[in-house]
ZAMI-913136 format. One record per residue: residue number from 1; residue in one letter; z, x, y of N, C-alpha, C in turn. Coordinates in steps of 0.02 Angstrom, whole numbers, plus 32768, in hexadecimal, padded with zeros to 4 digits. Layout:
<pts>
vokol / balum / n.z / n.x / n.y / ca.z / ca.x / ca.y / c.z / c.x / c.y
NUM / A / Z / X / Y / Z / X / Y / Z / X / Y;
...
</pts>
This chain:
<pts>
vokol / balum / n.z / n.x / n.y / ca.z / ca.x / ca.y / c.z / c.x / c.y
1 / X / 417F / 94AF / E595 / 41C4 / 949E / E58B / 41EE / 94C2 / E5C0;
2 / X / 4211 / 94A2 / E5D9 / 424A / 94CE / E605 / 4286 / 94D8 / E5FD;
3 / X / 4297 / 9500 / E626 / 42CD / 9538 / E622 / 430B / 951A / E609;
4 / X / 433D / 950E / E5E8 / 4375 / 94F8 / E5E6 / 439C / 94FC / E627;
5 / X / 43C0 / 94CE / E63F / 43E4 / 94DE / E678 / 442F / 94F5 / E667;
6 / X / 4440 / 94F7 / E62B / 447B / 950E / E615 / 4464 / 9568 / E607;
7 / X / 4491 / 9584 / E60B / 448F / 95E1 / E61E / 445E / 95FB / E63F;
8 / X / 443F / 95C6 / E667 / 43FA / 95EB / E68F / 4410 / 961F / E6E4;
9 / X / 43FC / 9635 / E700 / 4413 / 9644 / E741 / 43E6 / 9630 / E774;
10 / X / 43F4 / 9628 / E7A3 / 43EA / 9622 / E7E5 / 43D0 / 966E / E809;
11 / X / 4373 / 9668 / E833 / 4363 / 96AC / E844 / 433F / 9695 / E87F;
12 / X / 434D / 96AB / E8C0 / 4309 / 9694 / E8F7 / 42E8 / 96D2 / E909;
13 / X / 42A3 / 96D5 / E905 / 4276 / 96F0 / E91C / 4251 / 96D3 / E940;
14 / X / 4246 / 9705 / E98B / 422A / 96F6 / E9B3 / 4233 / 96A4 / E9D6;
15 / X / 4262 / 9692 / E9CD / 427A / 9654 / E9EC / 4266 / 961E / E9C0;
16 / X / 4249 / 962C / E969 / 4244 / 95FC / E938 / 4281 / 9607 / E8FE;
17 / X / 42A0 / 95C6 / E8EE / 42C7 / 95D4 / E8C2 / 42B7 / 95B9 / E86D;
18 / X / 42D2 / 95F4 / E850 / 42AC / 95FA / E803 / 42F2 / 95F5 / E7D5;
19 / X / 42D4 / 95E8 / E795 / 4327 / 95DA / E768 / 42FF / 9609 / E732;
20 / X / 4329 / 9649 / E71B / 4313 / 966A / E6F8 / 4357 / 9676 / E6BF;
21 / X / 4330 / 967A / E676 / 437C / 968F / E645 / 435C / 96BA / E610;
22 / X / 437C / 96E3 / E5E8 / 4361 / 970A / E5A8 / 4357 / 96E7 / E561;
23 / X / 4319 / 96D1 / E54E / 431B / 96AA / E508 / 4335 / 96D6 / E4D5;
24 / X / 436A / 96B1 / E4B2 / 4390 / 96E9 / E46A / 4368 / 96E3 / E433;
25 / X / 4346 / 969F / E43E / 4323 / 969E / E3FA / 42D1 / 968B / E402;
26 / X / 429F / 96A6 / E3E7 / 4264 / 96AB / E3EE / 4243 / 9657 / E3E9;
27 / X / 4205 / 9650 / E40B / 41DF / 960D / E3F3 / 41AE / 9625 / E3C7;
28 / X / 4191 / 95FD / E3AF / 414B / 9605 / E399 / 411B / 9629 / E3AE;
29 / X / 4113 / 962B / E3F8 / 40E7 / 9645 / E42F / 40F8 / 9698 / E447;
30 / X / 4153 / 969D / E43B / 4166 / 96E4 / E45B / 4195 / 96FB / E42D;
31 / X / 418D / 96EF / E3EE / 419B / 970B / E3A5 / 4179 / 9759 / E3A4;
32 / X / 4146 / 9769 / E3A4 / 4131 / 979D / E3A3 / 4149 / 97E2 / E3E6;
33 / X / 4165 / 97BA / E418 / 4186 / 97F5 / E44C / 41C1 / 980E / E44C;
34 / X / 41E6 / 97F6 / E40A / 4222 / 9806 / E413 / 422F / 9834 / E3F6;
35 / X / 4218 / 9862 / E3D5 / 4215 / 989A / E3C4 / 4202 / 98E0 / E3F7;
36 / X / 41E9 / 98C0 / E430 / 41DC / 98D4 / E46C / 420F / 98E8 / E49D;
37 / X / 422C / 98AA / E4AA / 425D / 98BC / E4E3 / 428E / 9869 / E4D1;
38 / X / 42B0 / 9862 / E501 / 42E7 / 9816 / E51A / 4293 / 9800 / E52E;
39 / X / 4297 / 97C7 / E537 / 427A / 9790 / E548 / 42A5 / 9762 / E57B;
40 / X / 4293 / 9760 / E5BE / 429D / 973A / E5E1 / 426E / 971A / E5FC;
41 / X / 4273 / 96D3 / E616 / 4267 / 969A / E61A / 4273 / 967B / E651;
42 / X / 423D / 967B / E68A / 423C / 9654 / E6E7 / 420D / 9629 / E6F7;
43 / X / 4237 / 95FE / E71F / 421A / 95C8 / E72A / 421B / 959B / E77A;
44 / X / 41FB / 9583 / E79E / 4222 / 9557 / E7D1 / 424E / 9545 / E7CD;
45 / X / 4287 / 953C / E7FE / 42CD / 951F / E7F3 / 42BA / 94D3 / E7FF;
46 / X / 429C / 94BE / E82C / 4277 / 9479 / E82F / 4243 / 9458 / E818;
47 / X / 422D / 942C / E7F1 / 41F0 / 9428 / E7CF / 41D8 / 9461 / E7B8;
48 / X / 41DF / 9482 / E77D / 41CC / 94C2 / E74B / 4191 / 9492 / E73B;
49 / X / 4155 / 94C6 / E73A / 4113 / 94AF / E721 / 4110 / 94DD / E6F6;
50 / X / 4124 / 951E / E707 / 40FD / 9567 / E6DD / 412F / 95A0 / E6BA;
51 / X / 413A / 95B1 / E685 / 415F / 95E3 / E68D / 413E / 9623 / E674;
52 / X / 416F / 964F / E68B / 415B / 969A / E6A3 / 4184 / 96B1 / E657;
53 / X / 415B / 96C3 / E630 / 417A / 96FF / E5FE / 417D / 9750 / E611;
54 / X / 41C3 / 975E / E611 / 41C6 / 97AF / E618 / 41E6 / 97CE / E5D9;
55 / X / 41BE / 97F3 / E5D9 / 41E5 / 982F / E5A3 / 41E1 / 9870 / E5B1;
56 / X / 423C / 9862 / E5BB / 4256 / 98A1 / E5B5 / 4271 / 98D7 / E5AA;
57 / X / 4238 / 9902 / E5B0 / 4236 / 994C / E57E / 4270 / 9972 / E553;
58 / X / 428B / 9978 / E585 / 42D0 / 997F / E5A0 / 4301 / 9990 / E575;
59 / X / 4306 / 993E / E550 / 433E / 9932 / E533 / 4327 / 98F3 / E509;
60 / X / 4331 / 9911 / E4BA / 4308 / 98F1 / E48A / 4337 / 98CB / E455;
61 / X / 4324 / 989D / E440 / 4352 / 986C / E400 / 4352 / 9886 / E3D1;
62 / X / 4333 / 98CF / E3BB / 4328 / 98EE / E372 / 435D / 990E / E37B;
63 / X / 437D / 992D / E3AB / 43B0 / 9958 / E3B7 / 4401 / 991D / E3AE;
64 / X / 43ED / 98DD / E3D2 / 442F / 98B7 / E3C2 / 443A / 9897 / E37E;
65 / X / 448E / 98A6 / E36C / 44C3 / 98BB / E397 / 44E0 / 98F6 / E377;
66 / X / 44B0 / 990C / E35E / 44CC / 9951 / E34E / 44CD / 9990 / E387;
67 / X / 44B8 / 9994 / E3A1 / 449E / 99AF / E3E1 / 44B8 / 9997 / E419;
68 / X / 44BD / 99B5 / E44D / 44CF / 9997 / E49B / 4493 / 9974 / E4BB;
69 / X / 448A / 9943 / E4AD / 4446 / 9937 / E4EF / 445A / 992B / E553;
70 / X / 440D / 9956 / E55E / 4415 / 995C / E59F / 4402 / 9920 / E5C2;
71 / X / 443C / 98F8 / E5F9 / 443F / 98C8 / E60C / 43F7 / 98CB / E629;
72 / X / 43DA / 9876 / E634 / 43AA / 9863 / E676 / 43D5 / 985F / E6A4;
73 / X / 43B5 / 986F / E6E1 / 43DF / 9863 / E71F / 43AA / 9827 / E73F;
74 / X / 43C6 / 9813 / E792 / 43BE / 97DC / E7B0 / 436A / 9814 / E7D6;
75 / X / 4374 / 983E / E7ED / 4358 / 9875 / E808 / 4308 / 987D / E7D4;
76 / X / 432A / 987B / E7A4 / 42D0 / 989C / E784 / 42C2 / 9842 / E76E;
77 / X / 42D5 / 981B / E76F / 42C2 / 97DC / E75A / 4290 / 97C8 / E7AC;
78 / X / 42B5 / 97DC / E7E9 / 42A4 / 97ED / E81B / 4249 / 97E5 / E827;
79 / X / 4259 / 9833 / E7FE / 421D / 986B / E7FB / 41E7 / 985B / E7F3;
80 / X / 4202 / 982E / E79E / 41CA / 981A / E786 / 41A9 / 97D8 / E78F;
81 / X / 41CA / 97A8 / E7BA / 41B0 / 976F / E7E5 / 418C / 9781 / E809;
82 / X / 4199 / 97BC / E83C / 4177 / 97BD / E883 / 411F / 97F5 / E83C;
83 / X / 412A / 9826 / E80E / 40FC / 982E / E7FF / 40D0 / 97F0 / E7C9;
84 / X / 40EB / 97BD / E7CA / 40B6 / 979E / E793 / 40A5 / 9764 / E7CC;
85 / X / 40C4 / 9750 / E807 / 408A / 9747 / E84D / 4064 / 9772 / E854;
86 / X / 4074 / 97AE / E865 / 402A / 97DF / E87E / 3FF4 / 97E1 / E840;
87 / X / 400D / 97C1 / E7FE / 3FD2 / 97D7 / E7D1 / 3FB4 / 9784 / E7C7;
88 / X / 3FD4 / 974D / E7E4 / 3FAB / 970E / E7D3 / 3FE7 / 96DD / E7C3;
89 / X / 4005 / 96F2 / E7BA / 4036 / 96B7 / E796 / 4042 / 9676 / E7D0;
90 / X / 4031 / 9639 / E7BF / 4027 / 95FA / E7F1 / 407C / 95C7 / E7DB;
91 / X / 40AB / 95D6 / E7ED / 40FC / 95B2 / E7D3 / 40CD / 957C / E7D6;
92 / X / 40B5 / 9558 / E7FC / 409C / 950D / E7F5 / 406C / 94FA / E7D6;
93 / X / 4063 / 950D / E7AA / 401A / 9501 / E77C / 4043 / 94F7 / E730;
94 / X / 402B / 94D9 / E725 / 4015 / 94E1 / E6DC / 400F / 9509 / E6B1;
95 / X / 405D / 9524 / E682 / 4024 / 9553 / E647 / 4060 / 957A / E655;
96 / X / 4042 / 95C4 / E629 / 407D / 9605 / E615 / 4052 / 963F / E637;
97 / X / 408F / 9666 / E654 / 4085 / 96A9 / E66E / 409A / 96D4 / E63C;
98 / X / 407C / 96FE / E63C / 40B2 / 9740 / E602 / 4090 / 977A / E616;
99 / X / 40CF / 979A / E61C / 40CF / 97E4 / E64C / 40F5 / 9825 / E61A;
100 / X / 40F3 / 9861 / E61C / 4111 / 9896 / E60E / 4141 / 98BC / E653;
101 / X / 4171 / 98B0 / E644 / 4199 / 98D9 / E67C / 41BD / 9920 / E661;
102 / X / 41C0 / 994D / E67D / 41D2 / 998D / E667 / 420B / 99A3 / E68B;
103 / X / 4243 / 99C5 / E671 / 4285 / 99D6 / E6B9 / 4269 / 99EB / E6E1;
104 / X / 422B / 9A22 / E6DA / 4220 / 9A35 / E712 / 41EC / 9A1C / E749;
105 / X / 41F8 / 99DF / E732 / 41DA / 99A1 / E764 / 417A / 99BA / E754;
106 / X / 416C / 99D4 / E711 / 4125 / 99E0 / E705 / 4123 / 997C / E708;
107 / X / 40E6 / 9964 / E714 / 40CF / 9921 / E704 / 4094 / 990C / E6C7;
108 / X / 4092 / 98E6 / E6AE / 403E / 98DB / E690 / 403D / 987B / E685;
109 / X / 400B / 986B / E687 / 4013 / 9833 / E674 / 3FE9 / 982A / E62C;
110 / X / 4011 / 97F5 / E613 / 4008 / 97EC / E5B3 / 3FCD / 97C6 / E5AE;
111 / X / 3FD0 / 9797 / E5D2 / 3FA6 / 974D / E5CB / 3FAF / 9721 / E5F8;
112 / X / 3F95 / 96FC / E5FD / 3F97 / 96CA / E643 / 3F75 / 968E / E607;
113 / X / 3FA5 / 9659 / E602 / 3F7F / 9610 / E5E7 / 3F8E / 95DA / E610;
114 / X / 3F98 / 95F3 / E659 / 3F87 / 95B3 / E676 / 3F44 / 9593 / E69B;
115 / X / 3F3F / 955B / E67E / 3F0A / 952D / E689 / 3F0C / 94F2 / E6D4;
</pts>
């Protein structure tokens, strides 16, 4: 499924451009991370085949809105593009990436279901 193009943003890396936004409300599939961190959500800006799940650490939905949550920036959304290429992530393929991003730019990857 892809990204909504309504509240999404605009991000180029490395001379590819990606449409990335923060899901408020969990799916079926990333119900269980939100207790984790925000959940954001990247994709090709042109033909999206794949998207990239991040969660981040950071700044969590258990805390909103009672709590201040700490914004995603354009920068660690960045981060964690250029790290879930170095760990496999194919934008043109088929299937879900899901990554752990940490502020302090620690990385891990969750799962890889693309086929």
């Amino acid at each position: 499924m892809a990204i909504p193009k309504k509240g999404s943003r605009k991000i180029v890396v490395d001379n590819v451009a990606y449409r990335w936004r923060i899901r408020w409300k969990p799916t079926i599939s990333t119900q269980d991370y939100f207790e984790s961190g925000l959940l954001a959500a990247v994709e090709l800006y042109d033909d999206p085949q794949s998207i990239l799940y991040v969660v981040c650490t950071w700044s969590s939905y258990k805390h909103y809105p009672t709590l201040e949550v700490e914004p995603v920036t354009p920068k660690q959304i960045e981060s964690a593009i250029r790290n879930a290429l170095e760990a496999g992530w194919q934008p043109k393929q088929k299937g879900n990436f899901e990554v752990v991003q940490e502020k302090n730019q620690t990385f891990k990857v969750f799962s890889n279901t693309q086929t």
